[in-house]
Chimera marker file (.cmm) of the C-alpha trace (Angstrom):
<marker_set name="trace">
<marker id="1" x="21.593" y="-23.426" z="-65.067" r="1" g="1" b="0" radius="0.5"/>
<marker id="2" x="25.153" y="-23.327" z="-63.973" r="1" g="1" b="0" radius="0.5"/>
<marker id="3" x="27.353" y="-25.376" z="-62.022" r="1" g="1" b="0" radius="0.5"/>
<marker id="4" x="29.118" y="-23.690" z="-59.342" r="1" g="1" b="0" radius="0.5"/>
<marker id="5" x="32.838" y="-23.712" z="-59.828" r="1" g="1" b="0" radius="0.5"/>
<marker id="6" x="34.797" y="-25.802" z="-57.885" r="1" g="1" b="0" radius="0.5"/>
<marker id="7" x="32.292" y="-26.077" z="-54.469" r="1" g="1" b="0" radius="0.5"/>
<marker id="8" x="30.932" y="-29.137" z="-53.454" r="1" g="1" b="0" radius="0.5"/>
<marker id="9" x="28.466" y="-29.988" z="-50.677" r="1" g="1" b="0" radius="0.5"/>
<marker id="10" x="29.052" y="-33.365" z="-48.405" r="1" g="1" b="0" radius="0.5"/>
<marker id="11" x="26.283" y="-34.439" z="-46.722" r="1" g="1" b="0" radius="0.5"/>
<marker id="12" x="25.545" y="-37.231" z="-44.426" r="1" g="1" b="0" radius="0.5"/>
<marker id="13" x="22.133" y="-38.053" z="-43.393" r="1" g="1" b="0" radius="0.5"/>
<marker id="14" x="22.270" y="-40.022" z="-40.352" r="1" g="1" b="0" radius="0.5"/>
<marker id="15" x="19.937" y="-42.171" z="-37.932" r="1" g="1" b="0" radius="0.5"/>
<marker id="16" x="21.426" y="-42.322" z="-34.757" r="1" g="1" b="0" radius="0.5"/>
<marker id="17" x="21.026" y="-45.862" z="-32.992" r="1" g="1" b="0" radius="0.5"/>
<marker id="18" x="18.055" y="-46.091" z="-30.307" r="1" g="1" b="0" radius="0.5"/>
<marker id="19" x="20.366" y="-46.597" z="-27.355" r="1" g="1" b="0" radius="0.5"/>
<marker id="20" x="22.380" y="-43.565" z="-27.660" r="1" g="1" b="0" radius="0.5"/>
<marker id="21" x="21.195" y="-41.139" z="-25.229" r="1" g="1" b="0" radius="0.5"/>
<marker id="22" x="20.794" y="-37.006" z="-26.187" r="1" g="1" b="0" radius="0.5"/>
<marker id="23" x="23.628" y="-35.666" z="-24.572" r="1" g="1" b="0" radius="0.5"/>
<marker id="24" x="25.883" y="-38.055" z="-26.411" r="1" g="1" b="0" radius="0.5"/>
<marker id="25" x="24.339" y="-37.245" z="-29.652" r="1" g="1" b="0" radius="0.5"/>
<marker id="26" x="25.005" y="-33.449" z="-28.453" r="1" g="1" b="0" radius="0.5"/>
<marker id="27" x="28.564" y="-34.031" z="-28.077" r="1" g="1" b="0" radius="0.5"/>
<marker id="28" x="29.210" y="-36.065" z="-31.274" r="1" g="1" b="0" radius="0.5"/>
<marker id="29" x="27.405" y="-33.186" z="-33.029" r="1" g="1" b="0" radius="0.5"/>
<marker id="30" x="29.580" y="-30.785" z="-31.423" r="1" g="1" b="0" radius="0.5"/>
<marker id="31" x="32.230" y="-32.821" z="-32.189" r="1" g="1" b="0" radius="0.5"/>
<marker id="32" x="31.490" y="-32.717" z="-35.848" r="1" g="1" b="0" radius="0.5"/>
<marker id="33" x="30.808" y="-28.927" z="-35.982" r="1" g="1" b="0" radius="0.5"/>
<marker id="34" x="34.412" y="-28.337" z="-34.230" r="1" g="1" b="0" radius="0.5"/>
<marker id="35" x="35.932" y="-30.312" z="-37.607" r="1" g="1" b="0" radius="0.5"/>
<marker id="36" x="35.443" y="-27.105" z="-39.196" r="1" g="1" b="0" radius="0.5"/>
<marker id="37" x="38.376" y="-25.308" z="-37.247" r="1" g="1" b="0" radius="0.5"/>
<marker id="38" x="40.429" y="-28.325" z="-37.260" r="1" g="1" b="0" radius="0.5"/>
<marker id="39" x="40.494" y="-29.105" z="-41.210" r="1" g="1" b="0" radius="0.5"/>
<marker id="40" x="40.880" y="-26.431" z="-43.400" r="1" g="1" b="0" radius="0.5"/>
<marker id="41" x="39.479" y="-27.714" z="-46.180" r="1" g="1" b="0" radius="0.5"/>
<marker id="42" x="35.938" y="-27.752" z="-44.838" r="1" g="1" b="0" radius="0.5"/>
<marker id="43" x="34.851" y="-24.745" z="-45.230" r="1" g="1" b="0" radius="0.5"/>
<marker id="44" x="31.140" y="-24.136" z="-43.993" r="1" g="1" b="0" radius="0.5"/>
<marker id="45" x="28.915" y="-26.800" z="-42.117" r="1" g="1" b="0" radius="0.5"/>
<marker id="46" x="25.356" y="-26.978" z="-40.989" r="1" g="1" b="0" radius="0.5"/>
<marker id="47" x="23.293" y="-29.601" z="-39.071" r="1" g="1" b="0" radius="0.5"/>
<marker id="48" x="19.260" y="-29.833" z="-38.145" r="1" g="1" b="0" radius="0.5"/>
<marker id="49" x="16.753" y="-32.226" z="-37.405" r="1" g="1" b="0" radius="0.5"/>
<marker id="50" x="13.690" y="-33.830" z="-39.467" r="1" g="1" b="0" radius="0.5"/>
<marker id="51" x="11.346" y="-30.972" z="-39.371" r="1" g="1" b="0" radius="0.5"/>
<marker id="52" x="9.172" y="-32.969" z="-42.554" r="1" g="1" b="0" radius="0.5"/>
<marker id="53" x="5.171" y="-33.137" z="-42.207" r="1" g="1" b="0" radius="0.5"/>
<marker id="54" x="5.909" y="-35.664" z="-45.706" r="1" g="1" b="0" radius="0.5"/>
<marker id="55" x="6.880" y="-38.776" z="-43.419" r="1" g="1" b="0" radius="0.5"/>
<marker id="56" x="9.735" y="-39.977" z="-45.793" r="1" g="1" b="0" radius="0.5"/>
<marker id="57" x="12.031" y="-39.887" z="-43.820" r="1" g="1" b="0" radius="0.5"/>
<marker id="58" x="12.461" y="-43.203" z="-43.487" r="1" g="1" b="0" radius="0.5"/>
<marker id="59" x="13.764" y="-42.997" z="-39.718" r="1" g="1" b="0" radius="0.5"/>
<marker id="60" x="16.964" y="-40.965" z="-40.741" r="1" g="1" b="0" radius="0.5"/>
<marker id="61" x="16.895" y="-37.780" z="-38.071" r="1" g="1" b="0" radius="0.5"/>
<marker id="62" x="19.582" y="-35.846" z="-38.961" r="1" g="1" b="0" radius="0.5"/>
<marker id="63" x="21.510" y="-34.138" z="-41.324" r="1" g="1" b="0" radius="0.5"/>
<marker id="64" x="24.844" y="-32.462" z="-41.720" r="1" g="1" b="0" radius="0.5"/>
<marker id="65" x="25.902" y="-30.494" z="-44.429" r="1" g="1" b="0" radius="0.5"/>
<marker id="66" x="29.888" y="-29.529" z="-45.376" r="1" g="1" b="0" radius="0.5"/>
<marker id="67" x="31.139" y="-26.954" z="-47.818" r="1" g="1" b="0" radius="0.5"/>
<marker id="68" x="34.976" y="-27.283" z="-49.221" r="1" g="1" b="0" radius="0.5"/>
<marker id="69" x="36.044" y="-25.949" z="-52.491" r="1" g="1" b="0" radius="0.5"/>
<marker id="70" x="36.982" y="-28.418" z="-54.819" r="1" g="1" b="0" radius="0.5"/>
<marker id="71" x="36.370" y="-32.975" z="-54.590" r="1" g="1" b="0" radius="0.5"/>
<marker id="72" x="40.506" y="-32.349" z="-53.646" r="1" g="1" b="0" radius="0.5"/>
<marker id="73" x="39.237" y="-31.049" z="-50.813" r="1" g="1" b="0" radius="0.5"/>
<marker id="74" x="37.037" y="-33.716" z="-49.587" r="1" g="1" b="0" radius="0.5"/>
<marker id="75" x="38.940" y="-36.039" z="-50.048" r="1" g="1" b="0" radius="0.5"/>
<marker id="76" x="41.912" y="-34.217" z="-47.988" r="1" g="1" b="0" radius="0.5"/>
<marker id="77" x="39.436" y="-33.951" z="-45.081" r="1" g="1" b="0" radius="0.5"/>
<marker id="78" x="38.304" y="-37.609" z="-45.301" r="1" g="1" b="0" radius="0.5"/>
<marker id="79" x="41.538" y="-38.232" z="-44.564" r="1" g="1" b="0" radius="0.5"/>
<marker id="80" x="42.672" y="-35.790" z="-41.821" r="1" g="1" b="0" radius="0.5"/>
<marker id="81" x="43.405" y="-37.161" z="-38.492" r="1" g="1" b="0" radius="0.5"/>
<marker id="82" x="41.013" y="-35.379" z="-37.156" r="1" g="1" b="0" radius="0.5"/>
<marker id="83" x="38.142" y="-36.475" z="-39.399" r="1" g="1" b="0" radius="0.5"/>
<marker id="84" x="39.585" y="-40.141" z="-39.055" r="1" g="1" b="0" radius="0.5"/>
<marker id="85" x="39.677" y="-39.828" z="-35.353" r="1" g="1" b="0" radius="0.5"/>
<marker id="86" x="35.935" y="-38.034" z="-34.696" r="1" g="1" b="0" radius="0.5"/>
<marker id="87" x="34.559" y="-40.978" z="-37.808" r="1" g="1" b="0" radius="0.5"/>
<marker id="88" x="35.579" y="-43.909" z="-34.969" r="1" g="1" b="0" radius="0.5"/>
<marker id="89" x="33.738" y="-42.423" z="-32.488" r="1" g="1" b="0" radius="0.5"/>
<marker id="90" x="30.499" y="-41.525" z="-34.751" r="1" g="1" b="0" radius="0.5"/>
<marker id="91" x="29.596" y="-44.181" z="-37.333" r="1" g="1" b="0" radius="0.5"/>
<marker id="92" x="29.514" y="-46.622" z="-34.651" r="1" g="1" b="0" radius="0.5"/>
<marker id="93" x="26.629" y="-43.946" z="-33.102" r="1" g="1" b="0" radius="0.5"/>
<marker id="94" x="24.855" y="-44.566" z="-36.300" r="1" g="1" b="0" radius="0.5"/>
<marker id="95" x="22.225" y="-47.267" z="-37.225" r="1" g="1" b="0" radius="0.5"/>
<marker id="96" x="21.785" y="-45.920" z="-40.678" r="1" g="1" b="0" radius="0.5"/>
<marker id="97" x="23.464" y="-43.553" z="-42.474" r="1" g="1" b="0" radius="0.5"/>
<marker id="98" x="23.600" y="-42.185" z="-46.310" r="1" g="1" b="0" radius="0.5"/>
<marker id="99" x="26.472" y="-39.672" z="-47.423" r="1" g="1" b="0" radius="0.5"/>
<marker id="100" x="26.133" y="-37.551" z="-51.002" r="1" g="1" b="0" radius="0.5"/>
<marker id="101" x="28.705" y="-34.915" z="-52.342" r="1" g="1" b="0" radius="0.5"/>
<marker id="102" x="27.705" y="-32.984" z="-55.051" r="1" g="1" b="0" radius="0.5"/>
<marker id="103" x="28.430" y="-29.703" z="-57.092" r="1" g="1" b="0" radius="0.5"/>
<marker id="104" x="25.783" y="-27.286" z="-56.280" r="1" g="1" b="0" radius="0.5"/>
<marker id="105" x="23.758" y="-25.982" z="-59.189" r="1" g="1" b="0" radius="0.5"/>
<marker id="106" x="22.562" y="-23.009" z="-59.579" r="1" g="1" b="0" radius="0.5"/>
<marker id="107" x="19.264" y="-22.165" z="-61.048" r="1" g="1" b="0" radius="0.5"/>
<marker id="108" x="19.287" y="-18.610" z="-62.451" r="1" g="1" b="0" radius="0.5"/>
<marker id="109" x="15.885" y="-17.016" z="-62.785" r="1" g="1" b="0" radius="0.5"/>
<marker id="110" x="14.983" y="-13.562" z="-64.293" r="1" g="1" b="0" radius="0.5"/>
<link id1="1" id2="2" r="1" g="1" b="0" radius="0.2"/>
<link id1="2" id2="3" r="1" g="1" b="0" radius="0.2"/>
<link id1="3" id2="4" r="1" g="1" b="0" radius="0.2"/>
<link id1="4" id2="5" r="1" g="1" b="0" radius="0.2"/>
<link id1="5" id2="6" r="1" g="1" b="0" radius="0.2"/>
<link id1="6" id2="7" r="1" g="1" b="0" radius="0.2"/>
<link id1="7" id2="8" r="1" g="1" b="0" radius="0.2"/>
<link id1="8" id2="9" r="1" g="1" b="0" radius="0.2"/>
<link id1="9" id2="10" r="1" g="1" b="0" radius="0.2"/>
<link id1="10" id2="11" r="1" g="1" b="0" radius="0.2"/>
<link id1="11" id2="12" r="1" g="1" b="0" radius="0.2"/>
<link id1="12" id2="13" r="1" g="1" b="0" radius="0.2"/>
<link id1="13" id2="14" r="1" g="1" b="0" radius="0.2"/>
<link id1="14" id2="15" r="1" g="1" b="0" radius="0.2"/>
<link id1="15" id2="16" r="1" g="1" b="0" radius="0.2"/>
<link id1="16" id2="17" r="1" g="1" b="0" radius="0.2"/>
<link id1="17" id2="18" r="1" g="1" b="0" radius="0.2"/>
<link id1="18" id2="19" r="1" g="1" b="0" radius="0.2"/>
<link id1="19" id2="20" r="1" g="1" b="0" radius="0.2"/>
<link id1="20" id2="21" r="1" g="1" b="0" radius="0.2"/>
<link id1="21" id2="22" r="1" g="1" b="0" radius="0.2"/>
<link id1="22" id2="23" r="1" g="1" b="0" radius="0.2"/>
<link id1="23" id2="24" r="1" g="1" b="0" radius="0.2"/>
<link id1="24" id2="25" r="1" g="1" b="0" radius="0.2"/>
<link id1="25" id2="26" r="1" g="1" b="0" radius="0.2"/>
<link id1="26" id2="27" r="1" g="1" b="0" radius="0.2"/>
<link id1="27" id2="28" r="1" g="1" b="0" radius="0.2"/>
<link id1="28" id2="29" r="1" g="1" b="0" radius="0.2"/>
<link id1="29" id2="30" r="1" g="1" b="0" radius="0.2"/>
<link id1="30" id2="31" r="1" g="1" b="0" radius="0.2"/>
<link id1="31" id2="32" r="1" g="1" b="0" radius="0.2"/>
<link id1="32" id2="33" r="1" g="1" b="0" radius="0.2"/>
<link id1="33" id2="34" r="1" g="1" b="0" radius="0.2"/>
<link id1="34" id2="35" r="1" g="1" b="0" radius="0.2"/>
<link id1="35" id2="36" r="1" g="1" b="0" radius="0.2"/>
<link id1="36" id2="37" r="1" g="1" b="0" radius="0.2"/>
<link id1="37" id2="38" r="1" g="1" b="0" radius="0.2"/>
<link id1="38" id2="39" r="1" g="1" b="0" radius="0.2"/>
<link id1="39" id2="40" r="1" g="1" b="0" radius="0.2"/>
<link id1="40" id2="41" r="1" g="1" b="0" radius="0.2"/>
<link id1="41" id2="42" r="1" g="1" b="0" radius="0.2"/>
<link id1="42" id2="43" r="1" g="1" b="0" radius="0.2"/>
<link id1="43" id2="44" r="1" g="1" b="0" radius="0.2"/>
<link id1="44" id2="45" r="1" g="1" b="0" radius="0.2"/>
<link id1="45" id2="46" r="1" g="1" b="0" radius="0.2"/>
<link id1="46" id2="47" r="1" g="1" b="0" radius="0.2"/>
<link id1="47" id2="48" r="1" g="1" b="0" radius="0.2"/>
<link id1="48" id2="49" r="1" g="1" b="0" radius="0.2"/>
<link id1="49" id2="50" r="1" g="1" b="0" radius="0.2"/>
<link id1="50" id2="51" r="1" g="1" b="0" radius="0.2"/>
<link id1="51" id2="52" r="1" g="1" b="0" radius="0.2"/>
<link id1="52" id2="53" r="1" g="1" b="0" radius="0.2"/>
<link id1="53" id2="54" r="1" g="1" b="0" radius="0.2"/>
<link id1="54" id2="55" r="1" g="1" b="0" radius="0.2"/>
<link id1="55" id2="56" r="1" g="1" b="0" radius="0.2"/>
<link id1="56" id2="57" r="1" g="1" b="0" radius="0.2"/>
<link id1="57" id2="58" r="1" g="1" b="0" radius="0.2"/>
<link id1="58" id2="59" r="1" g="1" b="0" radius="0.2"/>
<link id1="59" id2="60" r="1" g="1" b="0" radius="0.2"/>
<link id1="60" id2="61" r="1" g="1" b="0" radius="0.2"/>
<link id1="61" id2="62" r="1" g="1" b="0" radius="0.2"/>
<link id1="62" id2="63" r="1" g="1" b="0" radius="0.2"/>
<link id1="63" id2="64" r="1" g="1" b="0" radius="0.2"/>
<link id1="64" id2="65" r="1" g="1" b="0" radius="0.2"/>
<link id1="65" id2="66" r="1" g="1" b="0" radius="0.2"/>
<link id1="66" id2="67" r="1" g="1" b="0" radius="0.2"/>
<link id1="67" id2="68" r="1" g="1" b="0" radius="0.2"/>
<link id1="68" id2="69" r="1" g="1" b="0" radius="0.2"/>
<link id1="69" id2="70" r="1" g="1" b="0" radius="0.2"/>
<link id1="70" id2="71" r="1" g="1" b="0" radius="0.2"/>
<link id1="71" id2="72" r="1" g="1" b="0" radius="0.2"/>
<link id1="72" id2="73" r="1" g="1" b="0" radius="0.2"/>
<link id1="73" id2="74" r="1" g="1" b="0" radius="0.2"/>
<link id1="74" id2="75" r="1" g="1" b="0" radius="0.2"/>
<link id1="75" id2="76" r="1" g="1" b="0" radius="0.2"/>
<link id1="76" id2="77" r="1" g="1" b="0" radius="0.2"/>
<link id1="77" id2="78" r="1" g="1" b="0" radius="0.2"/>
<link id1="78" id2="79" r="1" g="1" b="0" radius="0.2"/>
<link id1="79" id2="80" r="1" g="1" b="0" radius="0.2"/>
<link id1="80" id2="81" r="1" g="1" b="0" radius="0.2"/>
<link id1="81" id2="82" r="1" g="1" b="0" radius="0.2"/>
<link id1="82" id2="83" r="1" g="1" b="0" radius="0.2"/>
<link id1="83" id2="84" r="1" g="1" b="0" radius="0.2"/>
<link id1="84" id2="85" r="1" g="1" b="0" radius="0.2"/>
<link id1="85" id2="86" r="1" g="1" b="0" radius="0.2"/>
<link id1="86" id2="87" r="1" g="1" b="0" radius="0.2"/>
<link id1="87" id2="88" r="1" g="1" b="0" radius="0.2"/>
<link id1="88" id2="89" r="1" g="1" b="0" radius="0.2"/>
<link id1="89" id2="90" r="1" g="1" b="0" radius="0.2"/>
<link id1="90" id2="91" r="1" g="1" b="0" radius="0.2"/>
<link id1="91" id2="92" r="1" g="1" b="0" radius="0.2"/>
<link id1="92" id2="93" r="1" g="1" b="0" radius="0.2"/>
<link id1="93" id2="94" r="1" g="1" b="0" radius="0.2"/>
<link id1="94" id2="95" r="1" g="1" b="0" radius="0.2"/>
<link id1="95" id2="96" r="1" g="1" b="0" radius="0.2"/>
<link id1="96" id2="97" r="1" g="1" b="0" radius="0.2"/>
<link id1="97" id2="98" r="1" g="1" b="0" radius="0.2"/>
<link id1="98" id2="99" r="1" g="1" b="0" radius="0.2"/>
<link id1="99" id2="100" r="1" g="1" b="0" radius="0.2"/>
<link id1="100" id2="101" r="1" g="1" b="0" radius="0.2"/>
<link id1="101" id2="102" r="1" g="1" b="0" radius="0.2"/>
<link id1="102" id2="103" r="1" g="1" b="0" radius="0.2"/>
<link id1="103" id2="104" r="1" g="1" b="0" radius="0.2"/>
<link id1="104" id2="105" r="1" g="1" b="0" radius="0.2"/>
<link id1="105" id2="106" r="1" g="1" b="0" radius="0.2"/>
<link id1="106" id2="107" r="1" g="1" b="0" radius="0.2"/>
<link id1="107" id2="108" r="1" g="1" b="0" radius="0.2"/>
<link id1="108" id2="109" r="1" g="1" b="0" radius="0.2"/>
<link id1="109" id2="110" r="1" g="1" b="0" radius="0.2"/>
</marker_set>
């Protein structure tokens, strides 16, 4: 195994509170994908939807995945206005939420 150099994954897991209807989850998630031309840090990001037949999932719905280069990184986009800014208007959306960064490993097989 090897640890990829330098790139770390953020990911927030998220379950969005009952009250908040579709389209605004739409545009918060919209919202959060446009962070990726606003911060240059973040490099890549992803989102989808439980798609489990497990039932773990413990009511969380969602998940969003970012890519920067280096913890530096993170931490310069946790701070960006623009991350600070889009954060007021989505953790309140949230009745549960878990966040993880971590440095990829890879698993080399022959």
């Amino acid at each position: 195994m090897e640890e990829a150099k330098g790139v770390v994954k953020h990911v927030l897991i998220a379950k969005f509170k009952e009250e908040i209807p579709p389209d605004q989850v739409e545009k918060l998630i919209k919202g959060y994908a446009n962070l990726v031309t606003l911060i240059e840090p973040m490099k890549d990001f992803h989102w989808g939807t439980d798609v489990s037949s497990e039932n773990l999932h413990q009511g969380f719905t969602h998940v969003f995945e970012s890519t920067f280069e280096s913890t530096e990184g993170v931490a310069e986009y946790l701070g960006h206005p623009a991350h600070v800014e889009f954060a007021n208007l989505f953790i309140p959306s949230l009745e549960k939420v878990i966040v993880i960064d971590y440095k990829p490993t890879i698993v080399l097989h022959h």
